[in-house]
C-alpha positions in Angstrom: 33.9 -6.7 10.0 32.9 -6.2 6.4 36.4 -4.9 5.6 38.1 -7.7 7.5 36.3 -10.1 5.0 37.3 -8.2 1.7 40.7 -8.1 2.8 40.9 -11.6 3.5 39.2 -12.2 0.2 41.6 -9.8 -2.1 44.6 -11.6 -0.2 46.1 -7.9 0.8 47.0 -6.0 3.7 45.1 -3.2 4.6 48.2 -0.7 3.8 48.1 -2.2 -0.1 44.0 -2.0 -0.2 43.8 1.7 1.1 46.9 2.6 -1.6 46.9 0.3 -4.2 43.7 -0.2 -7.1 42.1 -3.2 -5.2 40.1 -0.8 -3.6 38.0 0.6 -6.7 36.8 -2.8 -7.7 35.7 -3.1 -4.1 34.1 0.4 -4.3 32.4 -0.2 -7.5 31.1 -3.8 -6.6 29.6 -2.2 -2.9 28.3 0.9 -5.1 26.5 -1.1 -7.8 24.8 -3.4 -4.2 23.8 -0.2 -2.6 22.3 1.1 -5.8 20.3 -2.5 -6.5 19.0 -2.5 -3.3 17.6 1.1 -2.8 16.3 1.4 -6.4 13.5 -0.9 -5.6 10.3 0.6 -4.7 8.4 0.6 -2.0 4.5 0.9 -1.3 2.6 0.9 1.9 -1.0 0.6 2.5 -2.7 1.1 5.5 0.4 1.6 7.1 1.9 -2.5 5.6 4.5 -2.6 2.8 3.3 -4.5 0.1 5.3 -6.0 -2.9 5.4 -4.0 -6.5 2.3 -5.2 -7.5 0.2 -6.3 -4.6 -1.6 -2.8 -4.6 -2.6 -3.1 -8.3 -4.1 -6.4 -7.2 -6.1 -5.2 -4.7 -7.6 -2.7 -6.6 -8.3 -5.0 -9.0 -9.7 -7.3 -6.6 -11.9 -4.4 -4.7 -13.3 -3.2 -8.0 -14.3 -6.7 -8.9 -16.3 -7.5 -5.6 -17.8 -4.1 -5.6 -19.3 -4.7 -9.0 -20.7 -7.9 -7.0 -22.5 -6.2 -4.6 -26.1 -6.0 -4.3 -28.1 -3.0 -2.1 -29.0 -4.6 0.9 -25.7 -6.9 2.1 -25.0 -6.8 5.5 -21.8 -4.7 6.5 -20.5 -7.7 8.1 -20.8 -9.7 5.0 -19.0 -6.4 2.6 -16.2 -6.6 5.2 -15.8 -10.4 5.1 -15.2 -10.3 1.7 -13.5 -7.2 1.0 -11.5 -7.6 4.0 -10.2 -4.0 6.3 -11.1 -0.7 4.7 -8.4 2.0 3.6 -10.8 4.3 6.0 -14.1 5.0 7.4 -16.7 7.2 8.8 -19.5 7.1 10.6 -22.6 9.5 11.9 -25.8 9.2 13.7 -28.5 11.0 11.8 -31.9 11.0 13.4 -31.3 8.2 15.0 -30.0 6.3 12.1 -26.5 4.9 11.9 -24.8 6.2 8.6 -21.2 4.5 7.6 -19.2 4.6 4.8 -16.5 1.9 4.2 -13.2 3.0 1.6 -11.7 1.1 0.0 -8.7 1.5 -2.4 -10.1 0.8 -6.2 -7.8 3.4 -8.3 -4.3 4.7 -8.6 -3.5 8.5 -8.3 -0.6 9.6 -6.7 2.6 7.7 -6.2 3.1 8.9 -2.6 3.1 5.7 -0.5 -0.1 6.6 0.7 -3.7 6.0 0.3 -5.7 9.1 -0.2 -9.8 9.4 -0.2 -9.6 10.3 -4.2 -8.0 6.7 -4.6 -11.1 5.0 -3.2 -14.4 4.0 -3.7 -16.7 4.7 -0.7 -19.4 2.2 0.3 -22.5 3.8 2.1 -24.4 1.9 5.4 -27.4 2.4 7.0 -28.3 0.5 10.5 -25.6 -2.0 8.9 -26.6 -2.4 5.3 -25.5 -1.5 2.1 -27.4 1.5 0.6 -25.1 2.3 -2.0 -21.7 2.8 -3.5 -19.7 5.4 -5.5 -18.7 9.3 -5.2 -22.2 10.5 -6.2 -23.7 8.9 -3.4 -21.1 9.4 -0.9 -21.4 13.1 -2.2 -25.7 13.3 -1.8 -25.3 11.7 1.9 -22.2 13.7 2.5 -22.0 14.4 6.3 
């Protein structure tokens, strides 16, 4: 279908095309598409492809509510505002529910994917925000 069209469009028979130098403009121009349109990169987080620089806006975004915070905020009200986390874990220690919230604040590897190291955990108990940052994640490790 493709090569009906360019034919039509270069006014040729498909004999002169195959033989004649109408088809390296033809080449070239299809080369030089293919090329712009897989040169573009692409990003996913959580699984959703995002623009160039949606993922630098959310960090940015995530960084700027987390300084916001205050010890004591309900999880419900962390998740309203920072919206799905990149990951999560939960445990229940003497009868206390512990939960850490990621979410995706830094940029370290250009692999598509978001990675523990490229987040800042956020640390629940029974529901409310105890405290946020590797050192705490790492004194209430599970």
């Amino acid at each position: 279908m493709i090569r009906a069209c360019l034919i039509r469009s270069a006014g040729s028979t498909p004999e002169r095309l195959l033989k004649g130098k109408t088809v390296k403009p033809v080449l070239q121009i299809g080369l030089v598409a293919l090329l712009a349109l897989t040169s573009t990169g692409c990003v996913y987080i959580n699984g959703e492809r995002v623009g160039h620089d949606d993922w630098r806006e959310e960090q940015r975004v995530n960084r700027e509510a987390i300084s916001q915070l205050a010890i004591g905020t309900p999880r419900s009200d962390v998740v309203r505002k920072l919206g799905t986390p990149s990951d999560s874990e939960a445990v229940n220690r003497d009868g206390e529910e512990l939960r850490v919230l990621f979410y995706r604040t830094r940029h370290k590897h250009s692999d598509g994917r978001t990675t523990r190291d490229e987040t800042t955990p956020l640390i629940f108990k029974d529901d409310v925000l105890i405290g946020w940052g590797d050192a705490v994640y790492a004194d209430l490790r599970f």
